[in-house]
Backbone as ProteinMPNN parsed JSONL, in Angstrom:
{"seq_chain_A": "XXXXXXXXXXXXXXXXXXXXXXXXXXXXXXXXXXXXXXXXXXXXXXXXXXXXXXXXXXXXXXXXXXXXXXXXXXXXXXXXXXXXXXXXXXXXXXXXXXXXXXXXXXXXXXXXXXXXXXXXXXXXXXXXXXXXXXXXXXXXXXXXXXXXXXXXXXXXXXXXXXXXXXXXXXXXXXXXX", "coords_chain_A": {"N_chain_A": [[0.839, -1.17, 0.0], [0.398, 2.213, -1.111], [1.848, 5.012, 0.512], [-0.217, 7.22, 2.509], [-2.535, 6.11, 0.806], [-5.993, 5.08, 1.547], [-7.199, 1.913, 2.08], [-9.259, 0.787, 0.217], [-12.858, -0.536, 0.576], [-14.086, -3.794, 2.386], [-11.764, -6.292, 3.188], [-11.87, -9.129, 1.003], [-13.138, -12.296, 0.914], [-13.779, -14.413, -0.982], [-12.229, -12.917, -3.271], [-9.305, -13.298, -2.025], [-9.602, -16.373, -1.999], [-9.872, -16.646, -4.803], [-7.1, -15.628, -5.545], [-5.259, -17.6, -4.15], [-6.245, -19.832, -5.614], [-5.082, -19.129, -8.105], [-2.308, -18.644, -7.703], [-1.555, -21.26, -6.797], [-2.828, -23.274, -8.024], [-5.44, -25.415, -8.584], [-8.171, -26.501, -6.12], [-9.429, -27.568, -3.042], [-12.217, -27.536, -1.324], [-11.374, -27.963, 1.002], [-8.744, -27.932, 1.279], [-8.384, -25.024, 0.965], [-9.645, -24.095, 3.079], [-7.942, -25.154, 4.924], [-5.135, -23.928, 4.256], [-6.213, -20.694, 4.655], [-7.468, -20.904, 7.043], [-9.959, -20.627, 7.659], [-13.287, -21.845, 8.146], [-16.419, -23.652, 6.324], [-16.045, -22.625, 3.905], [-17.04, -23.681, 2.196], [-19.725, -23.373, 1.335], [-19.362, -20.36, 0.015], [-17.563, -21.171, -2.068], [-19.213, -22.912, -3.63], [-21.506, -20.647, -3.579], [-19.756, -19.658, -5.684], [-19.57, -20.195, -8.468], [-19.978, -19.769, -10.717], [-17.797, -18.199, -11.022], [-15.324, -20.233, -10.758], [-14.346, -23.61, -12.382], [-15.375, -26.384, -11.387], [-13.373, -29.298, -10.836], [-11.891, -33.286, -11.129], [-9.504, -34.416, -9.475], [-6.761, -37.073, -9.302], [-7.844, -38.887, -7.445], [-10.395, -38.162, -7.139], [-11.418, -36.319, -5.672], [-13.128, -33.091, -5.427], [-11.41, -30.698, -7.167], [-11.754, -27.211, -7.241], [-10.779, -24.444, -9.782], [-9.543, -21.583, -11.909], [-11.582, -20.703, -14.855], [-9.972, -19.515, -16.879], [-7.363, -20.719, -16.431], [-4.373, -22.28, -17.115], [-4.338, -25.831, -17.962], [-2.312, -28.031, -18.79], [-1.813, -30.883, -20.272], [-1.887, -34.372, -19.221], [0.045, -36.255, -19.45], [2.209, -34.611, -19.497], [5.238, -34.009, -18.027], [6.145, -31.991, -15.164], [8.425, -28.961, -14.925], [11.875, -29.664, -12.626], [11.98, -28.014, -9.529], [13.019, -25.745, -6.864], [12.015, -25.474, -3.493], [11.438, -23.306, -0.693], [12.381, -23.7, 2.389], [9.059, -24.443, 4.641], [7.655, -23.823, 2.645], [4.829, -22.403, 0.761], [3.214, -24.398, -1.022], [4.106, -27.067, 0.493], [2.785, -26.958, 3.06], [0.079, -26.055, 3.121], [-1.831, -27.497, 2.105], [-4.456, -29.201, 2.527], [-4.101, -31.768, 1.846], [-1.329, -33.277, 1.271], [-0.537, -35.293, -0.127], [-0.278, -34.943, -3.107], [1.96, -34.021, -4.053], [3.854, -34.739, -2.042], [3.66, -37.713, -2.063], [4.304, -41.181, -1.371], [6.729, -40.08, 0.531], [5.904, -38.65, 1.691], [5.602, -39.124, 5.435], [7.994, -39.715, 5.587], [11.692, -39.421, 7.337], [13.791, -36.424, 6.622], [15.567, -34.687, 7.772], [18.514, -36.296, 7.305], [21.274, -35.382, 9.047], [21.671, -33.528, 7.338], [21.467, -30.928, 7.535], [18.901, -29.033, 6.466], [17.95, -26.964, 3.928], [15.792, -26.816, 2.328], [13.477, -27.73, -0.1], [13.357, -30.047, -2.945], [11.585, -30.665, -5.742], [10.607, -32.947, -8.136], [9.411, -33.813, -10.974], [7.392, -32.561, -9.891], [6.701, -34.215, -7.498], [7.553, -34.667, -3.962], [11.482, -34.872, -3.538], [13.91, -34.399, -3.306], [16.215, -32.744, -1.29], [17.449, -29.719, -0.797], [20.368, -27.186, 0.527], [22.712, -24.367, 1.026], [25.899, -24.494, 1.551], [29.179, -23.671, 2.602], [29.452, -21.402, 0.32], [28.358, -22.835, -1.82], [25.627, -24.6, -3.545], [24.016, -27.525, -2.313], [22.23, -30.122, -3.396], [20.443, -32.899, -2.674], [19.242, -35.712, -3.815], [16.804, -38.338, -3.268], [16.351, -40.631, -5.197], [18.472, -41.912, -7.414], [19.091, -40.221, -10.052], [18.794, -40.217, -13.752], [20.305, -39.766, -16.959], [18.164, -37.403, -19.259], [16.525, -36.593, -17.427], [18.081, -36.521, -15.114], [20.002, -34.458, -16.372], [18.106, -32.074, -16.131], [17.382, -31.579, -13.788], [19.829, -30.941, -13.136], [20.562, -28.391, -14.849], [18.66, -26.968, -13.885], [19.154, -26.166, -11.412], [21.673, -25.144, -11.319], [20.797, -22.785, -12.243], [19.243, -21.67, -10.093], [20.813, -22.017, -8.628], [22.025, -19.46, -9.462], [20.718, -17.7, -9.05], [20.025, -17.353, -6.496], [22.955, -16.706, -5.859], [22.34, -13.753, -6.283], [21.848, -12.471, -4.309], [23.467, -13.435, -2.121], [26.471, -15.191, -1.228], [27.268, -17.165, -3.648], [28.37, -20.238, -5.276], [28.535, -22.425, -6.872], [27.084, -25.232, -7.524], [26.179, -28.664, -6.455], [25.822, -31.872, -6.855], [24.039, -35.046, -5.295], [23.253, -38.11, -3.423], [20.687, -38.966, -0.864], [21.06, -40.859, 1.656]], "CA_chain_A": [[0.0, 0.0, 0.0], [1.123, 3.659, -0.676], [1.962, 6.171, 1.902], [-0.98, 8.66, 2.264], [-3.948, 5.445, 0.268], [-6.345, 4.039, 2.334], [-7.956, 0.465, 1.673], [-11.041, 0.468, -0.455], [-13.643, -1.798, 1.122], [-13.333, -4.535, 3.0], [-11.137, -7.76, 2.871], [-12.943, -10.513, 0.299], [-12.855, -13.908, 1.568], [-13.609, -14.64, -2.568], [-10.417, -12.304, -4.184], [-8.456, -14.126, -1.355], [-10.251, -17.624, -2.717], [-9.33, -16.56, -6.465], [-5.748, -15.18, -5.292], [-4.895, -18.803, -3.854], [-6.378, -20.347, -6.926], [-4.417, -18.409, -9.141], [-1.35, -18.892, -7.491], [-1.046, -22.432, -6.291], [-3.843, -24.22, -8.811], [-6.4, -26.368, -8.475], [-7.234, -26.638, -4.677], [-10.65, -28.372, -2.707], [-12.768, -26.533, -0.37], [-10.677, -28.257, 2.452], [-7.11, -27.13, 0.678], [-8.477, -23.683, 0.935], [-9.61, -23.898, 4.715], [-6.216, -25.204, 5.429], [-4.296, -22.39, 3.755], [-6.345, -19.736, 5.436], [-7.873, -20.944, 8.607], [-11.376, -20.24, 8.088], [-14.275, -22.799, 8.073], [-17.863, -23.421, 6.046], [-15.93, -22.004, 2.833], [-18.208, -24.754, 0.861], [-21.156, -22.42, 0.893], [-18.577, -19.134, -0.243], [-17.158, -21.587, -2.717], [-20.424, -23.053, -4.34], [-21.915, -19.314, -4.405], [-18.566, -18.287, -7.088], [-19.482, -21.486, -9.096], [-19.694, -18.211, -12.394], [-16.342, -17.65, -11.441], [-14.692, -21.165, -10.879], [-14.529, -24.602, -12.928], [-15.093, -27.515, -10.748], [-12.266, -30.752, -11.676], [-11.316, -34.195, -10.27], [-8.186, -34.829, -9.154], [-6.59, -38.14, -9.526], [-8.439, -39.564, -6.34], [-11.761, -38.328, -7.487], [-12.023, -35.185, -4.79], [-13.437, -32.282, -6.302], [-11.237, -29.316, -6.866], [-11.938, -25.419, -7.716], [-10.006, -23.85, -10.635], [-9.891, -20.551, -12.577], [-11.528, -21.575, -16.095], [-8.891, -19.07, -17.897], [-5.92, -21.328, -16.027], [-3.746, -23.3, -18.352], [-4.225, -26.979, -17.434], [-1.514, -29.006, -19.285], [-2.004, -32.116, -20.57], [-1.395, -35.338, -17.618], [1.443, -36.819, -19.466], [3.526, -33.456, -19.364], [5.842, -33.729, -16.674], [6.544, -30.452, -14.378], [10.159, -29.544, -14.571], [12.288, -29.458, -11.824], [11.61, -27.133, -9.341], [13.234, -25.424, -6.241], [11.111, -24.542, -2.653], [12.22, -22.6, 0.231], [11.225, -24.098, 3.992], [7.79, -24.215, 4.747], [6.541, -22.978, 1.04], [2.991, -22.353, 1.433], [2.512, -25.433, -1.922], [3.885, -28.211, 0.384], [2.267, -27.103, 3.983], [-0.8, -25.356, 3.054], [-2.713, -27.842, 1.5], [-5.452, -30.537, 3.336], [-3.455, -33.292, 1.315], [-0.619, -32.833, 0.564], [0.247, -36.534, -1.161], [0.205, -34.905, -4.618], [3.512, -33.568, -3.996], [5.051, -35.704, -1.243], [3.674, -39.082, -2.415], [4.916, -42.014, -0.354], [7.593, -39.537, 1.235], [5.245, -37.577, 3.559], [6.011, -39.609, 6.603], [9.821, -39.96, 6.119], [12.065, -38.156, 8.087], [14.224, -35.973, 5.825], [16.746, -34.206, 8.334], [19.435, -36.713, 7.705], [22.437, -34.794, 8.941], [22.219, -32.591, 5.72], [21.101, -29.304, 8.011], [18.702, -28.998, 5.107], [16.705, -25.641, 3.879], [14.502, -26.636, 1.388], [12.695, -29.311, -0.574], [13.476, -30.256, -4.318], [9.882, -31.13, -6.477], [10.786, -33.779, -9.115], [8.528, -34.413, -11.635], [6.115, -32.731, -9.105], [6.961, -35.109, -5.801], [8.991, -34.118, -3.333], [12.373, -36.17, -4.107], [15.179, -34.42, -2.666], [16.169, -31.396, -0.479], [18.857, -28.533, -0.362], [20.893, -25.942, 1.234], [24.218, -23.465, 1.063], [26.759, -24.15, 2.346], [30.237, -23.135, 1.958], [29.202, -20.873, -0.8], [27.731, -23.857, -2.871], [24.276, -25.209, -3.419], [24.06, -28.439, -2.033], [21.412, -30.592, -3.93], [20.51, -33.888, -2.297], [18.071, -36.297, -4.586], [16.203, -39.737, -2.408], [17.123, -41.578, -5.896], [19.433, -41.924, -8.268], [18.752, -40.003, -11.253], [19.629, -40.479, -14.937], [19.348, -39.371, -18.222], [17.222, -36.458, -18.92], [16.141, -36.373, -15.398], [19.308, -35.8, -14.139], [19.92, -33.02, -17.217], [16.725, -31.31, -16.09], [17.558, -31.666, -12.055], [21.496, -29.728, -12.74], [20.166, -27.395, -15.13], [17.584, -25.945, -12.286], [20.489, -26.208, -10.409], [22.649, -24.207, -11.834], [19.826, -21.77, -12.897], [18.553, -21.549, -8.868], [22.377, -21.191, -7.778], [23.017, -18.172, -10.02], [19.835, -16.914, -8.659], [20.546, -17.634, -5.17], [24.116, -15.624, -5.805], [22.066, -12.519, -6.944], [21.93, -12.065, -2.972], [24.681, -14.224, -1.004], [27.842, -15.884, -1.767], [26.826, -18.459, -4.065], [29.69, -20.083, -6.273], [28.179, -23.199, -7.965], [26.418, -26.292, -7.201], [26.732, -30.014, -6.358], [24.196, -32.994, -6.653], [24.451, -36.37, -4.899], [22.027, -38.954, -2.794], [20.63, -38.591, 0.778], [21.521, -42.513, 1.794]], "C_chain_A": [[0.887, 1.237, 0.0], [0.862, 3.967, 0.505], [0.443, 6.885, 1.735], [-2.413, 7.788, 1.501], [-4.643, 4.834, 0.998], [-7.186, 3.074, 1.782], [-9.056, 0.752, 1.357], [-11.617, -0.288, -0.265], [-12.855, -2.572, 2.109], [-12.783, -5.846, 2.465], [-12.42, -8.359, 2.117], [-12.215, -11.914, 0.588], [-13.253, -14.204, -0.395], [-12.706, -14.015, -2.938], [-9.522, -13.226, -3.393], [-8.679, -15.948, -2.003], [-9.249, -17.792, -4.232], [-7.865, -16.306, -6.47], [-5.023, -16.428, -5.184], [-5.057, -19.625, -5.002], [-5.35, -20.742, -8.203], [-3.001, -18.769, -8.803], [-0.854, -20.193, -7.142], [-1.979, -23.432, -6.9], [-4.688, -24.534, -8.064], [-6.545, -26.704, -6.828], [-9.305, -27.153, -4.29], [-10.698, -27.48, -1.495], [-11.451, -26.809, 0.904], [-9.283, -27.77, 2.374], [-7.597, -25.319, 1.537], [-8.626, -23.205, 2.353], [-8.799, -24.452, 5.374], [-5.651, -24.16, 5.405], [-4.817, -21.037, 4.998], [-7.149, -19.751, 6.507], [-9.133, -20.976, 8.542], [-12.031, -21.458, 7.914], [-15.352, -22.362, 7.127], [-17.286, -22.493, 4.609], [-16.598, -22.641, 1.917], [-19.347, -23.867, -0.028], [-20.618, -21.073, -0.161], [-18.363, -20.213, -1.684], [-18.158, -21.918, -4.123], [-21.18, -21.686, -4.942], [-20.876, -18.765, -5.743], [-18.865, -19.764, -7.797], [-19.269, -20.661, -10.55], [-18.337, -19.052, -12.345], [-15.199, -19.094, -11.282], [-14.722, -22.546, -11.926], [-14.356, -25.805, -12.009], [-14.393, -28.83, -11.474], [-12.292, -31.407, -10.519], [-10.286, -34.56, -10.296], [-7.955, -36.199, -9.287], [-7.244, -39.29, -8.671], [-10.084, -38.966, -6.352], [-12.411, -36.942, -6.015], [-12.33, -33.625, -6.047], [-12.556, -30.955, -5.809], [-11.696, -28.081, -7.839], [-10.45, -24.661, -8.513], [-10.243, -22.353, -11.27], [-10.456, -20.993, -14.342], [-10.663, -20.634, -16.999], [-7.657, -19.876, -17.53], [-5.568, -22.685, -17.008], [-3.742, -24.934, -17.352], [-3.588, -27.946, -18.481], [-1.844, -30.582, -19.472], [-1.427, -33.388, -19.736], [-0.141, -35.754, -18.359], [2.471, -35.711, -19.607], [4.018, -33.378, -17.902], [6.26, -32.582, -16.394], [8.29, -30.231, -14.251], [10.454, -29.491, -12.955], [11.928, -28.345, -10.741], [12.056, -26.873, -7.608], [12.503, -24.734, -4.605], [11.869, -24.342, -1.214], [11.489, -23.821, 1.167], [10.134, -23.587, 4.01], [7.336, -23.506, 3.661], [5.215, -23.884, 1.464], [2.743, -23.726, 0.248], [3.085, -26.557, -0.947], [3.191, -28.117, 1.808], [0.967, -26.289, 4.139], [-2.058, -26.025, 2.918], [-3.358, -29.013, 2.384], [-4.21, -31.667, 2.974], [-2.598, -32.979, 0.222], [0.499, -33.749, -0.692], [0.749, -36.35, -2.686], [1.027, -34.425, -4.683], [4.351, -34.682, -3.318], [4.866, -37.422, -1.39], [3.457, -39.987, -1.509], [5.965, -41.397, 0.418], [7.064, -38.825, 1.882], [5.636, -37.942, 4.606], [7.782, -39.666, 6.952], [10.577, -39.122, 6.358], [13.273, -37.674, 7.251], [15.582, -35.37, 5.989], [17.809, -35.374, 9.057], [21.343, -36.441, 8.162], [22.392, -34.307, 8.056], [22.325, -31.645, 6.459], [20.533, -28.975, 6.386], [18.045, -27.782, 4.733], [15.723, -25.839, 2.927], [13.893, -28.182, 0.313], [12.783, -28.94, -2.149], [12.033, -31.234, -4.55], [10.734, -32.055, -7.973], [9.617, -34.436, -9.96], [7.355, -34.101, -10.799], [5.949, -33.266, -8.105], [7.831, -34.793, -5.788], [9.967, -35.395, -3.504], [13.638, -35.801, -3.403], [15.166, -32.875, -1.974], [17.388, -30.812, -0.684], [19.232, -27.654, 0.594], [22.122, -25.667, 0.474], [24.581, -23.743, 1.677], [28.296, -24.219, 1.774], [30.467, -22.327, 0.541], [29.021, -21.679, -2.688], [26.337, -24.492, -2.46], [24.124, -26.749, -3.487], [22.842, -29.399, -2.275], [21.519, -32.449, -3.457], [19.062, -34.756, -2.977], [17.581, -38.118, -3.427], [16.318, -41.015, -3.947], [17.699, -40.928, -7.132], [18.981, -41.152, -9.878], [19.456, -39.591, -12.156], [19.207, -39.999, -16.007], [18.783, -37.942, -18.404], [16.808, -35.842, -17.882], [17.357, -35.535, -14.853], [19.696, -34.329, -14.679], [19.16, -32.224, -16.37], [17.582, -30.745, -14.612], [18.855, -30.473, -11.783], [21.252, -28.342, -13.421], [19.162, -26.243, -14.504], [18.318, -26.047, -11.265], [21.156, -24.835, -10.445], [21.616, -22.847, -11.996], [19.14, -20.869, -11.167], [20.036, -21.156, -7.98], [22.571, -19.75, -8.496], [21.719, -17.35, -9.275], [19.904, -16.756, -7.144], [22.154, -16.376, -4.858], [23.681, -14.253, -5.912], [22.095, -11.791, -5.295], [22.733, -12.922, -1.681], [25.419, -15.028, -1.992], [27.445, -17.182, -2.264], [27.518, -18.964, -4.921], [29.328, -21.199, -7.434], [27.297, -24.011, -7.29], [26.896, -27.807, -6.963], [25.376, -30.743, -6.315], [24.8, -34.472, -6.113], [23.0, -37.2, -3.773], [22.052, -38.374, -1.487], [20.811, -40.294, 0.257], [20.705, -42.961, 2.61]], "O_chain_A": [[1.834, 1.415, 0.766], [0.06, 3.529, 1.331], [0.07, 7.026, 0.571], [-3.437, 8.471, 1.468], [-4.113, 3.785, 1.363], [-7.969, 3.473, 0.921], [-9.916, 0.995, 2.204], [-11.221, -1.285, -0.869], [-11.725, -2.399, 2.565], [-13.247, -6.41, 1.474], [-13.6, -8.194, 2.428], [-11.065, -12.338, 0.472], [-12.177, -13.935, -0.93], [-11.817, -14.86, -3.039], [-8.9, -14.026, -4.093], [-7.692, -16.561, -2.409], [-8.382, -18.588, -4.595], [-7.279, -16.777, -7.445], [-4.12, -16.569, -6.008], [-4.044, -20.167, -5.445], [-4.999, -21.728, -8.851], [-2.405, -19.272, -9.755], [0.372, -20.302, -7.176], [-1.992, -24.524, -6.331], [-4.81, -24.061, -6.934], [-5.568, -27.067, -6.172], [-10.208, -27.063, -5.122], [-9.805, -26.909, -0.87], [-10.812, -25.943, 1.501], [-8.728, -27.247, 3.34], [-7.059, -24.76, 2.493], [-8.017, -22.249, 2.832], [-8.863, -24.28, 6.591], [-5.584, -23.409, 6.378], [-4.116, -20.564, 5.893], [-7.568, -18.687, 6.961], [-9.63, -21.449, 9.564], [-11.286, -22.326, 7.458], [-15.506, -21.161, 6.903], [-18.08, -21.644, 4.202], [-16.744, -22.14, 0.802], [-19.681, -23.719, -1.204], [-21.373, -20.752, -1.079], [-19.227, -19.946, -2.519], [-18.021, -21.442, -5.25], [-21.445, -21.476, -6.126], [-21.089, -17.835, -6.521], [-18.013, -20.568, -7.42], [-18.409, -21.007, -11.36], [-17.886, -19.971, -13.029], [-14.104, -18.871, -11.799], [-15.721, -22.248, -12.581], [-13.214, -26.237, -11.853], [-14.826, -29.299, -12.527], [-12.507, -30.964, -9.391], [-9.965, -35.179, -11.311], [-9.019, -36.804, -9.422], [-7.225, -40.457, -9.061], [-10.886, -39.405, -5.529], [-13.565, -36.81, -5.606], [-11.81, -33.358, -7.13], [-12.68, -30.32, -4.761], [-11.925, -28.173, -9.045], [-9.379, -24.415, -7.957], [-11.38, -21.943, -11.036], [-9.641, -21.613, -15.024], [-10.635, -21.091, -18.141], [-6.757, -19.756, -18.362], [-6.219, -23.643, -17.424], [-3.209, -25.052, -16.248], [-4.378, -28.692, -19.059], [-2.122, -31.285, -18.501], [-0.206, -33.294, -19.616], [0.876, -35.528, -17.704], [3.63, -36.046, -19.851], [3.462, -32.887, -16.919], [6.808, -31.963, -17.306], [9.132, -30.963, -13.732], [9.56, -29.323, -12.126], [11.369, -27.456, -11.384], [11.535, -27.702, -6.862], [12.463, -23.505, -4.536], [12.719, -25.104, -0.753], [10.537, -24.558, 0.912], [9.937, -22.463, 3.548], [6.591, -22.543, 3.837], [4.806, -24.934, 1.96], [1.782, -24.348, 0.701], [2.575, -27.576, -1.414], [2.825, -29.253, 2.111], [0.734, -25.832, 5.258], [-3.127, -25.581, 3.335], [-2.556, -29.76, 2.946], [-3.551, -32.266, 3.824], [-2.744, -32.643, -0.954], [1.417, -33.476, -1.466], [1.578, -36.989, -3.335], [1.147, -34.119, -5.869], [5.251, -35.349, -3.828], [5.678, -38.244, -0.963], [2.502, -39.815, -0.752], [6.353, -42.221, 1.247], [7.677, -38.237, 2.773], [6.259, -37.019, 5.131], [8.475, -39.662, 7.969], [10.458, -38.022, 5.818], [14.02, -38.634, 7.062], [16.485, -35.333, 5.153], [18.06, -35.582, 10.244], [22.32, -37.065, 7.751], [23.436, -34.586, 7.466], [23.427, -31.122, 6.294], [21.237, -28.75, 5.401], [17.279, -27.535, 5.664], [14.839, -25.001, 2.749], [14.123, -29.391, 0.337], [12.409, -27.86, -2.605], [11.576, -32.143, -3.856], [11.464, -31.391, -8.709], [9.013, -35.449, -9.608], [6.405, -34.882, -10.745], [4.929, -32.906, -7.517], [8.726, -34.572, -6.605], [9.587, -36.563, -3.591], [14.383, -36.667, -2.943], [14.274, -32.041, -2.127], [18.392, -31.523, -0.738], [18.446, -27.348, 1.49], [22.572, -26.366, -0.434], [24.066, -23.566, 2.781], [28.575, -24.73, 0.69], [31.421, -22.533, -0.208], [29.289, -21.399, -3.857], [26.009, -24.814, -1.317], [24.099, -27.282, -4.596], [22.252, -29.579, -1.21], [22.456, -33.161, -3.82], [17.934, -34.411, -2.623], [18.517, -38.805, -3.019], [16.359, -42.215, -3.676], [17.487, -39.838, -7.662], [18.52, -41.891, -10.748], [20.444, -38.873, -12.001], [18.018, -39.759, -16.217], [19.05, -37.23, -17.436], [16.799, -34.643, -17.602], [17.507, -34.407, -14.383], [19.757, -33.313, -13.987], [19.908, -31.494, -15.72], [18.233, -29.706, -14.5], [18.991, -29.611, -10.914], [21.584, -27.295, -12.865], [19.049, -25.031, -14.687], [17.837, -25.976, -10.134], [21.103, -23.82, -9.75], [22.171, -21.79, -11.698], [18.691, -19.723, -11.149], [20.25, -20.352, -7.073], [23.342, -18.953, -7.962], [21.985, -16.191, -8.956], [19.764, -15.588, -6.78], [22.306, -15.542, -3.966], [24.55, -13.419, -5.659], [22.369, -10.596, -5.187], [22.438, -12.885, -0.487], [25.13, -15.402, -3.129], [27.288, -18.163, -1.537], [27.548, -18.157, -5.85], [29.659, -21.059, -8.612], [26.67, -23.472, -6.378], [28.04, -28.096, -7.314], [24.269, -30.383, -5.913], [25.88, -34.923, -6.497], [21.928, -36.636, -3.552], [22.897, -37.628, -0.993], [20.751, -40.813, -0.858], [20.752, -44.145, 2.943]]}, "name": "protein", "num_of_chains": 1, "seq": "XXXXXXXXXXXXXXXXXXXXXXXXXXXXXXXXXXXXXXXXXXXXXXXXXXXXXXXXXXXXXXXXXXXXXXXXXXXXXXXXXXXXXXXXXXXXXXXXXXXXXXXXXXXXXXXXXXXXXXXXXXXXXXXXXXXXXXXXXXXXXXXXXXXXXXXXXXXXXXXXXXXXXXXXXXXXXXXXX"}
């Protein structure tokens, strides 16, 4: 907000709805009353039915979309993809299996001192941190091929970005065990 503007109206529990939407996809009444605490968003949700496209997810729960949002075709895999601690896409959501898979339960802080969670193909797969002015990339398996291409090239691409504000000099990739 500027200096000197004051807030037009009040807060919308719908722009906040469509904001979340928009930013983190496809999400089920219960996603949404995770994220922001509130209850009984069913009724709020159902009234914007205009403004949403109801879909089923791979388990047949119904989620709420924007119908201008690009929905990619299922066999396009997601590239690689870098998230800080606690990013609001892997602790926000009711259920959060469509990211963490079979690795929700397993415990992750193996001696790495880790800061963040690597998305592979969309499931969580491996985790990082800095240290000694290198980006320390730890994958839960072995990956080859393409994969692995994909995995160093968002590497490298997330370290130079990472340097734009601390001592960041290159990268490394290897297994948690």
């Amino acid at each position: 907000m500027q200096s000197g503007r004051s807030m037009s109206g009040q807060p919308s529990v719908v722009g906040a709805i469509k904001r979340f939407i928009a930013a983190y996809g496809p999400a089920s009444v219960k996603d949404l009353q995770q994220w922001c605490g509130l209850t009984k968003l069913k009724a709020v949700v159902d009234a914007m039915s205009d403004e949403l496209v109801a879909l089923r997810d791979e388990r047949g729960t119904v989620v709420y979309d924007l119908p201008y949002a690009p929905r990619p075709d299922a066999d396009i895999s997601p590239p690689p993809r870098f998230l800080a601690d606690y990013d609001n896409m892997l602790i926000s959501l009711a259920d959060r299996s469509r990211f963490t898979g079979a690795m929700e339960h397993r415990q992750f802080d193996i001696g790495f001192g880790l800061s963040g969670s690597l998305l592979i193909d969309g499931e969580l797969s491996g985790m990082w941190k800095v240290a000694d002015a290198v980006l320390q990339v730890r994958t839960m398996q072995r990956l080859r091929g393409s994969q692995r291409a994909e995995v160093l090239a968002e590497s490298e691409s997330f370290a130079e970005f990472l340097a734009s504000g601390h001592d960041v000099a290159g990268c490394e990739m290897g297994r948690i065990n």
